[in-house]
C-alpha positions, 0 to 999 in steps of 0.5 A: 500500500503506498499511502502508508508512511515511510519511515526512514531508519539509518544506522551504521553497519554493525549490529550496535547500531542495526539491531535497534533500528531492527527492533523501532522497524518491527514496531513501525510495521505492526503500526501500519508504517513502511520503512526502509533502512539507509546504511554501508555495505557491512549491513549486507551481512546480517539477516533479519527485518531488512532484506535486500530490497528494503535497504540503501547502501550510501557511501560513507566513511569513518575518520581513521586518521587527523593526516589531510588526506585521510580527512579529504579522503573521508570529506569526499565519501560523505560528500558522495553519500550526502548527494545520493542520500538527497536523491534517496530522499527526493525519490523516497519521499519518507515522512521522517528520518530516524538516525541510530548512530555511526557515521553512514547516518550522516548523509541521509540525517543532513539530506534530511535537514536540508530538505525540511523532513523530520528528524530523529537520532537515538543513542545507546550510550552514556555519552553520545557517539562522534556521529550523533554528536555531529547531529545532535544540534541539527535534528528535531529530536533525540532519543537516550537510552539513558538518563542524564546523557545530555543534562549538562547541555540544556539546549540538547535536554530539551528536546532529548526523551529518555526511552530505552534501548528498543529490542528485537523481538527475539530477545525478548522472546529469549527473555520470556523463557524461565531460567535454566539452574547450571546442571553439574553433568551439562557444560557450563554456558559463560556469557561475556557481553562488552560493545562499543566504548566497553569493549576494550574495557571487557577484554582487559579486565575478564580473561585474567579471572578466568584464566584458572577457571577448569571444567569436566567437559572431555578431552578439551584444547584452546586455541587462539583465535588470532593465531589459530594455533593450539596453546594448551590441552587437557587431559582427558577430563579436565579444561583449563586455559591461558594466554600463552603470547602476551598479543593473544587477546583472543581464545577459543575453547572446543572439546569432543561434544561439540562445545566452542566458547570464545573467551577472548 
């Protein structure tokens, strides 16, 4: 039916940013809505709300340098980006623009501005990523999932709602099914989470308490992920593990039953 409204959903390429554009997606659509989703070519790679048809790849680029060609070499992507975002918008006609962060949602948030169509960016962090920071003045609204990100910027707070990360609707599903109690014959499941300013902070501060951590699992090895090489093996009924290069951040547990656990 194209009567019903487009919205207009931006984010960058990885799933810090997709999955909540993923989740406002499903609930625009159970209210009636269309939605399209403007991203990089990384966003190819993840199934889910958005299949290939309902996505716009524009060009866009990170800031990866301060020397003046990786400048204009990044100028120069968002300026090809802003122009295909504008025909994007020209041709799509969305009746608002929702912005979750990374810099891909820049060309299509000023293409946005510059042609009168409302705006919003959403944040999932404490403090406001480079992207939206850049957005933050020139858009209609802006959505935290915490509260007191922009309290020392009055300006900003006014138009600032405190909603929440939204979530997709397998997590929530996942969240509904009763906890399970560790069963002492079953493997042990270790959940590790970390992600965009805290993800270093993760890999530095839990491998070292985990690394006298055993299981009776069957015969086990661990294996460094960066380096894809063997770096220490148990005996028959018992894993343990350990860095052995002080550069192998990354570690990957495996035994007989099929078992595979990323440390780090």
């Amino acid at each position: 039916m194209p009567n019903r409204p487009l919205i207009m959903l931006a984010a960058g390429g990885t799933g810090g940013h997709l999955f909540p554009a993923e989740a406002l997606g499903v609930a625009l659509m159970k209210r009636g809505a269309r939605v399209r989703l403007v991203t990089d070519s990384r966003a190819v790679r993840y199934s889910g709300l958005f299949s290939r048809d309902m996505m716009d790849v524009v060009p866009s680029e990170t800031v990866r340098g301060r020397t003046p060609w990786a400048l204009a070499r990044t100028a120069a992507m968002l300026a090809a980006g802003g122009a295909m975002a504008l025909a994007l918008l020209l041709r799509q006609k969305p009746k608002a623009v929702v912005g979750f962060g990374g810099y891909p949602t820049l060309p299509p948030l000023l293409a946005a501005k510059l042609l009168g169509i409302p705006t919003v960016i959403h944040d999932s962090n404490a403090v406001l990523g480079r992207a939206n920071r850049l957005l933050s003045t020139r858009v209609s609204a802006i959505a935290t999932s915490l509260p007191g990100v922009l309290d020392r910027d009055p300006a900003l707070a006014e138009k600032n709602t405190v909603t929440g990360t939204p979530m997709r609707p397998a997590i929530l599903a996942a969240a509904a099914v009763p906890y399970a109690s560790p069963d002492t014959t079953g493997p042990l499941r270790l959940l590790v989470t970390g992600g965009s300013q805290g993800a270093r902070v993760m890999a530095d501060i839990v491998p070292p308490p985990l690394s006298g951590w055993s299981r009776h699992c069957g015969a086990g090895s661990v294996w460094c992920s960066r380096c894809a090489k063997k770096t220490w093996c148990g005996c028959a009924r018992s894993m343990t593990g350990s860095r052995s290069k002080p550069n192998s951040r990354r570690s990957s547990w495996t035994c007989r039953r099929g078992w595979r656990r990323r440390i780090w």
